[in-house]
C-alpha positions as CSV (number, residue, x, y, z in Angstrom):
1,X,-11.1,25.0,-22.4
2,X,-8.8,22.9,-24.4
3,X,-8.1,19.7,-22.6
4,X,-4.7,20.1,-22.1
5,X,-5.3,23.1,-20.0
6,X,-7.3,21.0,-18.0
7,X,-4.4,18.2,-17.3
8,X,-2.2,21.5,-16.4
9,X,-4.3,22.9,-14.5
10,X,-5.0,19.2,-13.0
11,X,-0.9,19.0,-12.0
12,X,-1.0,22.7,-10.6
13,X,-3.5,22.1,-8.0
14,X,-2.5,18.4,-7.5
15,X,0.6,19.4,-6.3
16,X,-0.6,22.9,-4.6
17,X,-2.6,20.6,-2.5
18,X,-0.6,17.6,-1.9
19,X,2.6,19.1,-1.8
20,X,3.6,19.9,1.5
21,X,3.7,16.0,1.9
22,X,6.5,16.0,-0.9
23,X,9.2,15.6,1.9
24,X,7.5,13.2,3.9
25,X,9.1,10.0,4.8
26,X,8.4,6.7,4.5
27,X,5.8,6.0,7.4
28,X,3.5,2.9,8.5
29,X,3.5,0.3,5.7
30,X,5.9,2.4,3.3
31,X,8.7,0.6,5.3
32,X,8.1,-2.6,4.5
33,X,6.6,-2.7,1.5
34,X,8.6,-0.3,-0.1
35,X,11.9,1.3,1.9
36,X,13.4,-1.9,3.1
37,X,13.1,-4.4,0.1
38,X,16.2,-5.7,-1.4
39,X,14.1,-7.1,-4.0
40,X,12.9,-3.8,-5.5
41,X,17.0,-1.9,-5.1
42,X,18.0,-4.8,-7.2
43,X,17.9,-3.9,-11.3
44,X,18.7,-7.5,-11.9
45,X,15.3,-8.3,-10.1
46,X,13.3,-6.4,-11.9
47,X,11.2,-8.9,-14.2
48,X,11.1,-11.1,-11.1
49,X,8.6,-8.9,-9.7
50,X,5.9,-9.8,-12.3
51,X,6.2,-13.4,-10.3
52,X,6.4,-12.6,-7.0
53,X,3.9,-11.5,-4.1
54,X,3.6,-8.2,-2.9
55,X,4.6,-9.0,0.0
56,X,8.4,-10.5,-0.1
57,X,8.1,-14.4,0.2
58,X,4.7,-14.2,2.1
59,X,2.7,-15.4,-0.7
60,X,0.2,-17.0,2.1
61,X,-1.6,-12.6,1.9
62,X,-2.9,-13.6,-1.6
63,X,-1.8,-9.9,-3.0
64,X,-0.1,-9.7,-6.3
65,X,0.3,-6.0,-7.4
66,X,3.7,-6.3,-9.9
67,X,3.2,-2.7,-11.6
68,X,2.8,-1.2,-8.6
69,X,5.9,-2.9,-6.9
70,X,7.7,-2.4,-10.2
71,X,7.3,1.5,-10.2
72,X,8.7,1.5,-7.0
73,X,11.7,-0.7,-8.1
74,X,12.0,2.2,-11.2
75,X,11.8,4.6,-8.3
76,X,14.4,3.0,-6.0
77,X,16.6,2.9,-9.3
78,X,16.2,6.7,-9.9
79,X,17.8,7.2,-6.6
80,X,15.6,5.7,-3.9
81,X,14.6,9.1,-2.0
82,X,11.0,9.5,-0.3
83,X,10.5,12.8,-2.1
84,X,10.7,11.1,-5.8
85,X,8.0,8.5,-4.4
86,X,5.5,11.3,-3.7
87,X,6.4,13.1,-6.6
88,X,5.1,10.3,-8.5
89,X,2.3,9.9,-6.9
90,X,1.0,13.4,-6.6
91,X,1.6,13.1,-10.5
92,X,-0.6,10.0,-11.1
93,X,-3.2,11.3,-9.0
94,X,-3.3,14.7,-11.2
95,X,-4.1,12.0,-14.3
96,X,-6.3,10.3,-12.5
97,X,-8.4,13.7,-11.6
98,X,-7.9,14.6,-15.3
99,X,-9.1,11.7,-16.3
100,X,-12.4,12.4,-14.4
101,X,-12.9,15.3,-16.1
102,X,-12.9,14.0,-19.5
103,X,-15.4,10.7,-18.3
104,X,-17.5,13.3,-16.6
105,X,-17.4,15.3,-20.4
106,X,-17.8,12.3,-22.5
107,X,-20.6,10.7,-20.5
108,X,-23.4,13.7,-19.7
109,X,-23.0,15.7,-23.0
110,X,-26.4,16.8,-24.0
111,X,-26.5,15.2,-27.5
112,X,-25.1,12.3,-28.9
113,X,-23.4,14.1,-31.7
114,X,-21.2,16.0,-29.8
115,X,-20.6,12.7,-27.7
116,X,-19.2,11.7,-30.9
117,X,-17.0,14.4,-31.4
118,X,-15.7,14.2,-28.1
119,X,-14.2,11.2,-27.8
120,X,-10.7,11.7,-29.4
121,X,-9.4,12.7,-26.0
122,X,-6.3,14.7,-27.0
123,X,-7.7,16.4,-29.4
124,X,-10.7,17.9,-29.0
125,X,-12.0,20.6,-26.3
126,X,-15.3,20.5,-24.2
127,X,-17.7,23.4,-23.1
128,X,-17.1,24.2,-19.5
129,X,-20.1,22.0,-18.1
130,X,-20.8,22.4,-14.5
131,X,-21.0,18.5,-13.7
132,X,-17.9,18.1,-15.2
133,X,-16.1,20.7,-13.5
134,X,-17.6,19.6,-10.3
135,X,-17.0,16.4,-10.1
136,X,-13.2,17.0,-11.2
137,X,-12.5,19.7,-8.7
138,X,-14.0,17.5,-5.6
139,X,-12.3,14.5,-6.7
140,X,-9.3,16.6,-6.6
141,X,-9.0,18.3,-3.4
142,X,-10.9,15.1,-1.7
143,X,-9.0,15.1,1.8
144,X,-9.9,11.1,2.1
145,X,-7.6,10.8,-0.6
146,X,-4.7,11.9,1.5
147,X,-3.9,8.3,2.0
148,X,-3.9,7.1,-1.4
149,X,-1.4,9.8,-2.4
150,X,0.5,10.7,0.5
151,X,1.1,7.3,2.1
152,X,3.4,5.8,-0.7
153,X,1.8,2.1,-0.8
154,X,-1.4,4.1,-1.5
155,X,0.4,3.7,-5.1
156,X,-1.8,1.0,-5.6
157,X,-5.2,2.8,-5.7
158,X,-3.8,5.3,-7.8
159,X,-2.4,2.8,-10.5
160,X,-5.2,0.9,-10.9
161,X,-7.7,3.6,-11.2
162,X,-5.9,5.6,-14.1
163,X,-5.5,2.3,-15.8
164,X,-9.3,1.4,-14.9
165,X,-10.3,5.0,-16.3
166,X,-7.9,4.3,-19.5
167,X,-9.8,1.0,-19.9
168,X,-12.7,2.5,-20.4
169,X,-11.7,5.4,-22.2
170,X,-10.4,3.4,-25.0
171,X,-13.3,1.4,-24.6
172,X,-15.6,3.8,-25.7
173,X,-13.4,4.7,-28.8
174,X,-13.7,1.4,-30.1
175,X,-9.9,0.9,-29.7
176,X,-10.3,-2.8,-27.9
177,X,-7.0,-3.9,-27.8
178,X,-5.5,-0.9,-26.2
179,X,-8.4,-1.5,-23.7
180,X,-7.6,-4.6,-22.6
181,X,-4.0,-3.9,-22.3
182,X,-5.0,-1.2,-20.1
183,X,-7.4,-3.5,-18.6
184,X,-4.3,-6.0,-17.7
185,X,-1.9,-3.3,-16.3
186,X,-5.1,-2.1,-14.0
187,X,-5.3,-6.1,-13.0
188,X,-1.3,-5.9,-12.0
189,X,-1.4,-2.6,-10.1
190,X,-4.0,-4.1,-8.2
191,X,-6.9,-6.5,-7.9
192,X,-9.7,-4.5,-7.1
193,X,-9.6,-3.5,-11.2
194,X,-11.7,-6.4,-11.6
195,X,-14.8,-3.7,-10.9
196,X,-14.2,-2.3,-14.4
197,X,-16.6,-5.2,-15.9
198,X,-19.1,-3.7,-14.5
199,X,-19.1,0.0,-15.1
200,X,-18.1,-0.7,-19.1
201,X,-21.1,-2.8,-18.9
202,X,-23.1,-0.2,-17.7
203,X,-21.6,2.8,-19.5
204,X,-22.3,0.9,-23.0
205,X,-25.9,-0.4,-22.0
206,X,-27.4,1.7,-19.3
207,X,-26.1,5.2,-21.2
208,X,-24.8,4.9,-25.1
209,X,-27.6,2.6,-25.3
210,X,-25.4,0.0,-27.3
211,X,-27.1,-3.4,-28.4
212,X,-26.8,-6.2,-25.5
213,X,-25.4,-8.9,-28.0
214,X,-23.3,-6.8,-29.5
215,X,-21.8,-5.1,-26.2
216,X,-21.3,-8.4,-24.4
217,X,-19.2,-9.8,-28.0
218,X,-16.8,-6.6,-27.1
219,X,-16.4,-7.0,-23.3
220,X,-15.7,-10.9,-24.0
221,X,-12.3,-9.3,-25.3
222,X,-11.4,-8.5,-22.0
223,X,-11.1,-12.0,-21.4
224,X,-7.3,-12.9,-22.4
225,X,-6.0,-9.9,-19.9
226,X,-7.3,-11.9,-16.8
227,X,-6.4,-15.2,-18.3
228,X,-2.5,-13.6,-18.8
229,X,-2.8,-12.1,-15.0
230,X,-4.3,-15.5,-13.8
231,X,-1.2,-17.3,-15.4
232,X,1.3,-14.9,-13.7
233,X,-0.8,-14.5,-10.2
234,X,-0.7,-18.3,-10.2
235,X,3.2,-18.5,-10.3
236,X,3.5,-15.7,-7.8
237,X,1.0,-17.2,-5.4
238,X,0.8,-20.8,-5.9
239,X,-1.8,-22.5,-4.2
240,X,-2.6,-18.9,-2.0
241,X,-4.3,-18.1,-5.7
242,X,-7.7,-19.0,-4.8
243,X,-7.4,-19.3,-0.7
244,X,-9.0,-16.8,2.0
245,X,-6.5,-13.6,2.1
246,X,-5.0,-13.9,5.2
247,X,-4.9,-11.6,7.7
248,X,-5.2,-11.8,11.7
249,X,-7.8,-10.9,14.4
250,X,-5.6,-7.7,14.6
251,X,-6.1,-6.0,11.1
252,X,-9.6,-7.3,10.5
253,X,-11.7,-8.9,13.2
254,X,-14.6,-9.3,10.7
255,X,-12.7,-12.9,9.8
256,X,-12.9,-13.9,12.6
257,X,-16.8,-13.0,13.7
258,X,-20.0,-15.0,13.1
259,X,-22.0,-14.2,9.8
260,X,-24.1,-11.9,11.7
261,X,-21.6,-9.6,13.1
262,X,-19.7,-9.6,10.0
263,X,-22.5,-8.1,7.7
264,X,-23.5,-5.5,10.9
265,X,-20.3,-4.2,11.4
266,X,-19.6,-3.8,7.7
267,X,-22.3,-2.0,7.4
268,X,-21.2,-0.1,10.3
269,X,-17.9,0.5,8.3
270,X,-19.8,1.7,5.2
271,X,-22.1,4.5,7.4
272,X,-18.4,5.6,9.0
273,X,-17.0,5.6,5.5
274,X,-20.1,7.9,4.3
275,X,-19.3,10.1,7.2
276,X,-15.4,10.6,6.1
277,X,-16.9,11.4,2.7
278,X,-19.6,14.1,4.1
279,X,-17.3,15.2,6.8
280,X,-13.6,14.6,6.3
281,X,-12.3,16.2,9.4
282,X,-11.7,13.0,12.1
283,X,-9.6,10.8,9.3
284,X,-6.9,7.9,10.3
285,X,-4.4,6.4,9.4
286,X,-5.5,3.1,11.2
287,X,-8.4,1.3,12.1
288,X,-7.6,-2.1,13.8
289,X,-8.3,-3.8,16.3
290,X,-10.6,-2.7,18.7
291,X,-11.0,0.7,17.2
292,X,-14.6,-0.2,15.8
293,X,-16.2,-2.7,17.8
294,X,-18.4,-5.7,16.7
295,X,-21.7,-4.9,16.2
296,X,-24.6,-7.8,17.7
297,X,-27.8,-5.8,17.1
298,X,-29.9,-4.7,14.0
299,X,-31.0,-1.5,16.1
300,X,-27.4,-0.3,15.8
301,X,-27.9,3.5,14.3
302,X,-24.4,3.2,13.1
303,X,-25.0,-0.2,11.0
304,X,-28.5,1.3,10.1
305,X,-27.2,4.5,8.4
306,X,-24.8,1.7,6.2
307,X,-27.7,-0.3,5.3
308,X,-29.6,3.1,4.4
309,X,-27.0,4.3,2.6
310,X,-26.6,0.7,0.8
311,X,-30.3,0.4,-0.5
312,X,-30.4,4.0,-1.3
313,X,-27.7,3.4,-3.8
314,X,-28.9,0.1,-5.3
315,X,-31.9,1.8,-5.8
316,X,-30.5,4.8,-7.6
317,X,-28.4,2.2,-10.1
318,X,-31.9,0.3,-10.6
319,X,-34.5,2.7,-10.7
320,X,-35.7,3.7,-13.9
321,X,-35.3,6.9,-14.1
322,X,-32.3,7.0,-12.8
323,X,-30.5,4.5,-13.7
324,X,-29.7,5.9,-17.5
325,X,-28.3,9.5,-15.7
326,X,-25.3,10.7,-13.4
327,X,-27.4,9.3,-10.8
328,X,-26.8,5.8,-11.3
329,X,-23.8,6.3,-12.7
330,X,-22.4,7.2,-9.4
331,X,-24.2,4.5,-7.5
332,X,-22.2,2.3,-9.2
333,X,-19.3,3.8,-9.2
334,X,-19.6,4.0,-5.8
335,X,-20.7,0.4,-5.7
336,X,-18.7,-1.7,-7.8
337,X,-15.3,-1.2,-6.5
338,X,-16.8,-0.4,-2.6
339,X,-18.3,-4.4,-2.5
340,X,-14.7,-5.9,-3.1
341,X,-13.2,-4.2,-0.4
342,X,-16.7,-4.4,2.0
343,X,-15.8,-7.1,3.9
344,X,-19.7,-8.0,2.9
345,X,-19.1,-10.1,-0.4
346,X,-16.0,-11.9,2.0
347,X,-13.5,-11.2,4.5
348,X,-10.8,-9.2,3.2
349,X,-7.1,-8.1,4.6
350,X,-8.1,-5.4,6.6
351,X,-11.2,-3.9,8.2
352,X,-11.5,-0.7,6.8
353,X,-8.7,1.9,5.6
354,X,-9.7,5.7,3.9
355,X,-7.0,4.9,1.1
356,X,-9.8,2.1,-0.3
357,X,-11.8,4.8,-0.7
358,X,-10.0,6.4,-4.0
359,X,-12.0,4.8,-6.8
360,X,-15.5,4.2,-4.9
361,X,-15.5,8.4,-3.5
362,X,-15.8,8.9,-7.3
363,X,-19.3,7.9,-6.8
364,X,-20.1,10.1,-4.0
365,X,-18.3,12.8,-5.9
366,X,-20.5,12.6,-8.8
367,X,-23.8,12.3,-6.6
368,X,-22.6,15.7,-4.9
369,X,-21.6,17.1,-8.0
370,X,-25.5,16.3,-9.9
371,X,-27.0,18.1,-6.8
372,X,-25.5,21.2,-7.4
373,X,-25.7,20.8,-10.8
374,X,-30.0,20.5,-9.8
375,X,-29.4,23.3,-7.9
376,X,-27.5,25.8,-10.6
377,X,-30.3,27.2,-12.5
378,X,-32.7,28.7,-9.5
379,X,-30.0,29.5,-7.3
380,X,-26.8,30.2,-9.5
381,X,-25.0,32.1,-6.9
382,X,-26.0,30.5,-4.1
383,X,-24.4,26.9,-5.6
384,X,-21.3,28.7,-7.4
385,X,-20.4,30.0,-3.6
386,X,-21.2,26.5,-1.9
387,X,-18.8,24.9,-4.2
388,X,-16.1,27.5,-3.6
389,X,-16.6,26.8,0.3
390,X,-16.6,22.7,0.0
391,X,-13.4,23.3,-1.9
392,X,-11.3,25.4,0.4
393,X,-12.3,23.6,3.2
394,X,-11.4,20.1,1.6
395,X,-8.0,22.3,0.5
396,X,-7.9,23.0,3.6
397,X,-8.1,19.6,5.3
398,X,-6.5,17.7,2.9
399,X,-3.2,20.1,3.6
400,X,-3.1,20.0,7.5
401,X,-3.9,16.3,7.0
402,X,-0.7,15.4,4.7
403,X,1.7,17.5,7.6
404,X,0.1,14.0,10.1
405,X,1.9,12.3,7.1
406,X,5.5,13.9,7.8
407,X,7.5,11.2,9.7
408,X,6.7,8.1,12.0
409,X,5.8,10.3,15.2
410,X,3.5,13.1,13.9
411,X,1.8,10.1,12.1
412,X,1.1,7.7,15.3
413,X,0.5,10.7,17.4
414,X,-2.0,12.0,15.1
415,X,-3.8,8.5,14.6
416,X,-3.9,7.7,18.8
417,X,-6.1,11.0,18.8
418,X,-8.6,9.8,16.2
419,X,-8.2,5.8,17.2
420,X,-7.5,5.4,20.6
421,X,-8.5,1.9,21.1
422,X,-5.9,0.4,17.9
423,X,-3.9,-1.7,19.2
424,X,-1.6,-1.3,16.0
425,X,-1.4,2.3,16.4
426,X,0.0,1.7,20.4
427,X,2.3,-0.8,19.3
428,X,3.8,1.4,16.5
429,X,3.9,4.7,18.4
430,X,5.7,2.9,21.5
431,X,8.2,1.8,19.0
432,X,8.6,5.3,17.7
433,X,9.3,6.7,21.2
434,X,12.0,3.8,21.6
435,X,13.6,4.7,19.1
436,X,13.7,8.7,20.3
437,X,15.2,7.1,23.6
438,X,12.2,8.1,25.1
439,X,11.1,4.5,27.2
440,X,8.7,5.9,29.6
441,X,6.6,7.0,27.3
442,X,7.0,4.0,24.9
443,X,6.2,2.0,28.5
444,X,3.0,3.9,29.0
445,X,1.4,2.8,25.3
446,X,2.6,-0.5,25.8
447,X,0.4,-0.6,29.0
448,X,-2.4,1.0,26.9
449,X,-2.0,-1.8,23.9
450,X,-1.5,-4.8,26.6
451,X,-5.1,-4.0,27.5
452,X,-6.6,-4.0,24.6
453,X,-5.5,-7.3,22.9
454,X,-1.9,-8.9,24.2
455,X,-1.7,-12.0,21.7
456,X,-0.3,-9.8,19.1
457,X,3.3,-10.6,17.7
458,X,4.1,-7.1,16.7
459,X,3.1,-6.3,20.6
460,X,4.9,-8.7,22.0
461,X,8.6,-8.1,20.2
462,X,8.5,-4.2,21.4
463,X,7.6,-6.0,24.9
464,X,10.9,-8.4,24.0
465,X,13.1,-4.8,23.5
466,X,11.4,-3.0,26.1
467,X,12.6,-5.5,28.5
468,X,15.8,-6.6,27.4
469,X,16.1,-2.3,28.0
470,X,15.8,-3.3,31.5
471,X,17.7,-5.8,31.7
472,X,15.7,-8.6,32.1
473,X,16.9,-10.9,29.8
474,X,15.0,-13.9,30.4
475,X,11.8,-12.2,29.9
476,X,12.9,-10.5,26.4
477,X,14.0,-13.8,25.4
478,X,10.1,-15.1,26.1
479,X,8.6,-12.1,25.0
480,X,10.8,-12.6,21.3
481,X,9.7,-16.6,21.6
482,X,6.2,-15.8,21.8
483,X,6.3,-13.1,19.2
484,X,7.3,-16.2,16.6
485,X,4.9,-18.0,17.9
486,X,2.0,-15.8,17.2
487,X,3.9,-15.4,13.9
488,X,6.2,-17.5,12.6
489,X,7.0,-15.6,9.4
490,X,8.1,-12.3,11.5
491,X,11.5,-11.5,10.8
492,X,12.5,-8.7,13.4
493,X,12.1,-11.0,16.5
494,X,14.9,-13.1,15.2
495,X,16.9,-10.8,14.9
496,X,16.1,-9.3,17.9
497,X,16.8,-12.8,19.3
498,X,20.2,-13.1,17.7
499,X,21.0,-9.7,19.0
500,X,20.1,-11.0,22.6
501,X,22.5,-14.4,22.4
502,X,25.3,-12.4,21.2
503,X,25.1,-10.1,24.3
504,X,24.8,-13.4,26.7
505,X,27.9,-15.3,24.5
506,X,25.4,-17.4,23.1
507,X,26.8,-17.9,19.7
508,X,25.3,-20.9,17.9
509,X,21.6,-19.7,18.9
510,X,22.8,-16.4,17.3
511,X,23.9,-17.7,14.6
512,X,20.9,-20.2,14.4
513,X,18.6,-16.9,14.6
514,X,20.5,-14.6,11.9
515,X,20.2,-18.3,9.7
516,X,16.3,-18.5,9.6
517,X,16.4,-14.2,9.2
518,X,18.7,-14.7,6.1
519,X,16.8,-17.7,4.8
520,X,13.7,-15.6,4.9
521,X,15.1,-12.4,3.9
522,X,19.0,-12.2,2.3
523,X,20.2,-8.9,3.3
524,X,24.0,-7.9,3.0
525,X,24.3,-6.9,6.7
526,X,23.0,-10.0,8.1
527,X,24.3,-12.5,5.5
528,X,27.5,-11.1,6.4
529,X,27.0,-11.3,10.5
530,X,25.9,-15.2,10.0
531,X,29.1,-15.3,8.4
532,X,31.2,-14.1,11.3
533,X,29.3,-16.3,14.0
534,X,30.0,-19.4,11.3
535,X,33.8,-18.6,11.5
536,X,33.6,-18.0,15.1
537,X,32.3,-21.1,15.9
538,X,35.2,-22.4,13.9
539,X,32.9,-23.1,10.9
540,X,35.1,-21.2,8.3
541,X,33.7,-23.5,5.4
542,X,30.0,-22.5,6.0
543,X,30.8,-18.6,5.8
544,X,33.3,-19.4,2.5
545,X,30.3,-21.2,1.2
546,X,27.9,-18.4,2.2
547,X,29.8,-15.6,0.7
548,X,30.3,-17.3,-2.3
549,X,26.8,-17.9,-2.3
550,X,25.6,-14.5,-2.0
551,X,28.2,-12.0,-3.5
552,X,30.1,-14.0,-5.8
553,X,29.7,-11.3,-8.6
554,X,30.4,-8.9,-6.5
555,X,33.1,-10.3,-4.0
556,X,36.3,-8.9,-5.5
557,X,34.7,-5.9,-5.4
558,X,33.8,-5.0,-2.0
559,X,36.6,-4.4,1.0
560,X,34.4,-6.0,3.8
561,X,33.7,-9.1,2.1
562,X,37.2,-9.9,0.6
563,X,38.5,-9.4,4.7
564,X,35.8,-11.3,5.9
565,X,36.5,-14.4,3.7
566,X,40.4,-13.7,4.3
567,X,39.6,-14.1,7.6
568,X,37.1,-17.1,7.2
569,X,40.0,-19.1,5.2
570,X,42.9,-17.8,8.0
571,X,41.0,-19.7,10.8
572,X,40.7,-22.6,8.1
573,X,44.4,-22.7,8.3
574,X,44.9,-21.8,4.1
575,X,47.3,-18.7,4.6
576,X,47.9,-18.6,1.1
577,X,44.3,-18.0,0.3
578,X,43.5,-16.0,3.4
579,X,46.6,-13.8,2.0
580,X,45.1,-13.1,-1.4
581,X,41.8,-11.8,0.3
582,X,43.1,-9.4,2.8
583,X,45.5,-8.3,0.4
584,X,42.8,-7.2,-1.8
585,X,40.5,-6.1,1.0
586,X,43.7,-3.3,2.0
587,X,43.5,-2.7,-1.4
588,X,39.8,-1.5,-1.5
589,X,40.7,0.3,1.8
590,X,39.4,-1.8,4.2
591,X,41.8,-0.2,7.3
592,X,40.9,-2.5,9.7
593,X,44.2,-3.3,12.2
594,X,43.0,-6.8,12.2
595,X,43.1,-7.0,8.8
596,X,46.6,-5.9,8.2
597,X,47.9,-8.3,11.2
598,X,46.0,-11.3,9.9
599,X,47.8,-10.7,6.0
600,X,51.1,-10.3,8.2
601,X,51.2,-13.3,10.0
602,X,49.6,-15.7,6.6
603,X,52.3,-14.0,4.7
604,X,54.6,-15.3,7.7
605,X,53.3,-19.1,7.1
């Protein structure tokens, strides 16, 4: 089959399988990272991106993912909907799985002449090879993968595997300077691209049996791409270039546990992870705090099947014979991108998530794959039907699992049924029932989350609402404080906060709360509300200076701002300003009565 049959065939079942999540919305992290960023709406932000963190001004997380951030700007461009973001993803994942096909092709062809012949990608067609074929269709339908493609900031796996696999590919065909390009747009979708070193190492000594020398005078090219990303990391990150990814007791206890229980528990992690892989049927969406607990003994089974799993693998990539084969291929595969995100090498942001998984189940996918393949010639039948079986049911799962991905509430009610001990996942699904109205049942996880970890900052502002609900004012007021404390970057408590003093006439803490949210994060609505506090506390300069600040470019435009700095320079006392402002904001249609009395009576003076 022609290979362009293969990459249509690739985007057929891609989105036959990962398609009822087209109209999911943005859930979990997609909020943040991607729905509610002014940055990415903004066009005239757009090159700013390849300087900035990936998390808005929170350089202190050490991530720097610009392509990945700037698709998502091109995506907010196109029209910002939830369904074009999956759309793209389900599209990059279909490369990606096409990709596998042809590395699969290109690697394990009998004979080095027909090796040769197949490395023009676009242009030439392979035989229909079982271990190709294998390995594509389970990398495919993988249900583990449900995160990397339906959660939207799973983007980030995706990207930096199809630019990892185009590294290599162009690699291989000699074409080094497309490689490292590649290899630098892998680097910017996201860090974890650094693993491609390694397997272009490999792929060139351990199986085309290139010369050392000559090998490591070619990979040496692939130095200016991290010197470039270094450069632009650096101006992004600052001094957080180097440092400890932070992160909190929260999202991944394993900072925060002696040496010992680190390496235990991540090997705990790995023997779960292997588990997913084999059995994909209990996945989640989160896996904080305390849903796997530390583990203090070597007799654990759990951190002994990890360890097991660990040394088989190393021992694959090293052994002899099987280190030049699909074997040891997979190993380290499996291997080289799996020990960045271990938490064995060192800490990282997060204890263990299924979207990490994308590149390193590529290993396992291939190990799977070879023992069929062993299988195939005494048992033909028996192996063809196998394979038809692990692929419906992966279908299968990998379909129910994306509905889990819908909207916030079939998400967190889904994940409190595989993780019931996550504190985040209590947290998030009492704020979902807050927002249905629904407090007694938002009440009864916040019990639940209290007693499993209470100094949490996310925890203790859904305490602040759930309490300024009742009334108590006081207590949401302490609950909010202590929320800033535990996190001083958090925005939502301060606005929360500002929200409280304007219901109890407190004006200058409001506006002292809406100043450090606008500081921090400039968006229209609350720029605009600062604004309004300023001119109510009869500081119509400040909210002139403000506006002016914000929207000059666009102030003659809009009917809301041209009232409210009408208004800022009518309590000033400059009617004849104040009267060029309304005027113009009854002329964009801004029908407030107010509006129309204030122009009247500056038109008077």
């Amino acid at each position: 089959m022609k290979l362009r049959y293969v990459f249509l065939l690739s985007l057929v079942l891609s989105f036959l399988i990962f398609g009822n999540g087209l109209f999911g919305d943005f859930v979990f992290d997609d909020v943040t990272v991607i729905e509610n960023r002014g940055d990415l709406k903004d066009s005239g932000n757009f090159l700013n991106l390849f300087v900035s963190p990936y998390h808005q001004n929170l350089a202190k997380t050490g991530l720097f993912r610009p392509l990945t951030m700037a698709t998502y700007a091109i995506n907010h461009y196109a029209g910002g909907s939830a369904v074009g973001f999956h759309a793209v993803n389900i599209i990059i994942h279909a490369l990606n799985s096409f990709l596998v096909f042809w590395l699969i092709s290109f690697l394990f062809i009998p004979n080095e002449a027909a090796r040769a012949r197949s490395v023009p990608l676009l242009r030439t067609g392979f035989k229909n090879k079982f271990l190709s074929w294998a390995t594509f269709l389970l990398f495919l339908f993988h249900p583990i993968h449900t995160e990397a493609v339906t959660s939207l900031v799973g983007r980030a796996e995706l990207l930096a595997f199809f630019w990892s696999l185009t590294t290599v590919y162009f690699f291989v065909k000699k074409d080094l300077l497309l490689s490292s390009l590649s290899f630098l747009l892998a680097l910017l979708s996201k860090e974890v691209a650094l693993m491609v070193w390694p397997i272009i190492f490999y792929i060139n000594w351990a199986l085309l049996k290139n010369k050392f020398s000559s090998l490591v005078r070619k990979i040496a090219v692939l130095a200016w791409p991290i010197g470039l990303y270094s450069l632009l990391r650096y101006k992004a990150l600052g001094g957080y270039f180097f440092g400890d990814v932070y992160t909190t007791l929260v999202e991944n206890p394993l900072k925060f546990a002696s040496f010992g229980e680190r390496i235990l528990t991540a090997f705990r992690v790995l023997g779960l992870y292997l588990e997913k892989l084999i059995w994909p049927v209990h996945l989640s969406a989160d896996y904080s705090y305390n849903t796997i607990p530390l583990v203090h003994s070597w007799s654990d089974g759990g951190a002994l099947l990890g360890i097991g799993f660990f040394v088989f693998l190393i021992g694959l990539l090293f052994f002899k014979k099987t280190r030049p084969t699909a074997l040891g291929f997979g190993s380290l595969v499996f291997l080289a991108p799996y020990l960045m995100i271990s938490n064995l090498v060192k800490p990282v942001g997060t204890i263990m998530g299924e979207r990490l998984m994308y590149f390193p189940s590529l290993g396992l996918v291939i190990l799977l794959a070879w023992l069929l393949e062993r299988l195939l010639n005494s048992k033909k039948k028996t192996v063809y039907l196998a394979l038809a079986l692990i692929l419906a049911f992966f279908s299968a799962r990998t379909i129910i699992r994306n509905k889990d991905w819908r909207d916030a509430k079939t998400l967190f009610t889904a994940t409190v049924q595989e993780s019931p001990r996550s504190l985040i996942t209590r947290t998030a699904l009492a704020a979902v029932y807050i927002k249905a109205d629904e407090w007694g049942e938002a009440k009864e996880q916040l019990d639940i989350a209290q007693g499993i970890y209470k100094d949490n900052s996310h925890l203790q502002n859904i305490l602040g609402i759930m309490a300024d609900h009742e009334g108590d004012y006081a207590l949401a007021e302490s609950r909010y404080q202590k929320s800033l404390e535990l996190n001083p970057d958090a925005i939502i408590p301060h606005i929360n906060l500002a929200e409280l003093y304007l219901k109890t006439s407190r004006m200058a803490e409001a506006g002292a709360s809406f100043k450090k949210v606008i500081d921090f994060y400039p968006v229209t609505e609350y720029v605009i509300r600062y604004a309004y506090i300023q001119i109510a506390l009869k500081n119509p300069d400040e909210a002139i200076g403000l506006i002016n600040y914000y929207f000059e470019d666009i102030l003659r435009q809009e009917p809301d701002l041209s009232a409210l700095v009408g208004t800022a320079y009518f309590v000033k006392g400059d009617y004849k300003q104040a009267a060029v402002f309304l005027r113009r904001a009854l002329e964009l249609g801004n029908t407030a009565p107010e509006v129309k009395q204030m122009l009247e009576l500056a038109e008077k003076n």
